[in-house]
N, C-alpha and C positions, 0 to 999 in steps of 0.2 A: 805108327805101323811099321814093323819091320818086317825085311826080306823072307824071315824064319815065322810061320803059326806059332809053333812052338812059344816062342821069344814073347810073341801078343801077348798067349796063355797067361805064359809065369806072369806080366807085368800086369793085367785084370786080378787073377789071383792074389798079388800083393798089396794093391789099393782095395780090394777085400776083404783081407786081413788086418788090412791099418785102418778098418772103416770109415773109407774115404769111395764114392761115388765116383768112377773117373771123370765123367763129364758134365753132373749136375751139382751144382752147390747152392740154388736157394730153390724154393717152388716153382715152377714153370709150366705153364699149358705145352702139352707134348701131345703128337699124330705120328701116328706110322702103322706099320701094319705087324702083327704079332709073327714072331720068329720060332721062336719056343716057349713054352708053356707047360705047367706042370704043380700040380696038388700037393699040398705039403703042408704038416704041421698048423692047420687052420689057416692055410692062407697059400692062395693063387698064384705062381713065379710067374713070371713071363721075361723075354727078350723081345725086342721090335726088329726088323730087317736096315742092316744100317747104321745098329747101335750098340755101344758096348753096354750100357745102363743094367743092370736088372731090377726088375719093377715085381712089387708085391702087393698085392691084393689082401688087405686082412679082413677076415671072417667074412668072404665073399656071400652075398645073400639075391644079388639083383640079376633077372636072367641074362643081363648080359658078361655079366661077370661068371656066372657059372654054367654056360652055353660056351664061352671064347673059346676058339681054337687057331691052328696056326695057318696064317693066313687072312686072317681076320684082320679088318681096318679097323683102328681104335683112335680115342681122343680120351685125354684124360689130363689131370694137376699131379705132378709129382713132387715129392721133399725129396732130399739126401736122411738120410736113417742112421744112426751110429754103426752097425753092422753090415753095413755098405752096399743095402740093397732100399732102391728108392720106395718111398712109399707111397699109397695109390688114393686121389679122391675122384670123385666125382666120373667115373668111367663108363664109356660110352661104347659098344662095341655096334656098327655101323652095319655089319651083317645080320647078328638080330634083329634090330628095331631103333627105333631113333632114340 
């Protein structure tokens, strides 16, 4: 983290350009609570509060995947992705239902 947002930006943006996940590199059981969130191309973005990761939901179909919004307590299995956005299994969002 540097003094400058700015500085953040550019270096998130270029481990997602070199599809590279800044802070995830194998599968791992991940919590937190959803940051932003957003519909796109068959599949669910999100950020968590906390975390630089972006996480993707593909071909979201379960209510609590297609209910999340920002704010939401979540639990889910993420990978790193070649496209440098982590991808999403087993996802729980704790505001809907168990």
């Amino acid at each position: 983290t540097s003094a400058a947002p700015v500085a953040d930006a550019f270096a998130a943006y270029r481990a997602y350009l070199g599809g590279q996940s800044p802070a995830l590199t194998a599968e791992a059981p991940v919590a937190g609570t959803i940051d932003r969130i957003a519909a796109a191309g068959g599949r669910i973005l999100f950020t968590l509060h906390g975390r630089r990761d972006v996480y993707a939901i593909v071909d979201p179909a379960t209510p609590g995947e297609l209910l999340a919004r920002s704010g939401d307590p979540v639990t889910f299995r993420a990978s790193p992705a070649a496209d440098g956005v982590a991808q999403v299994r087993d996802f729980h969002d704790k505001a809907v239902g168990p």
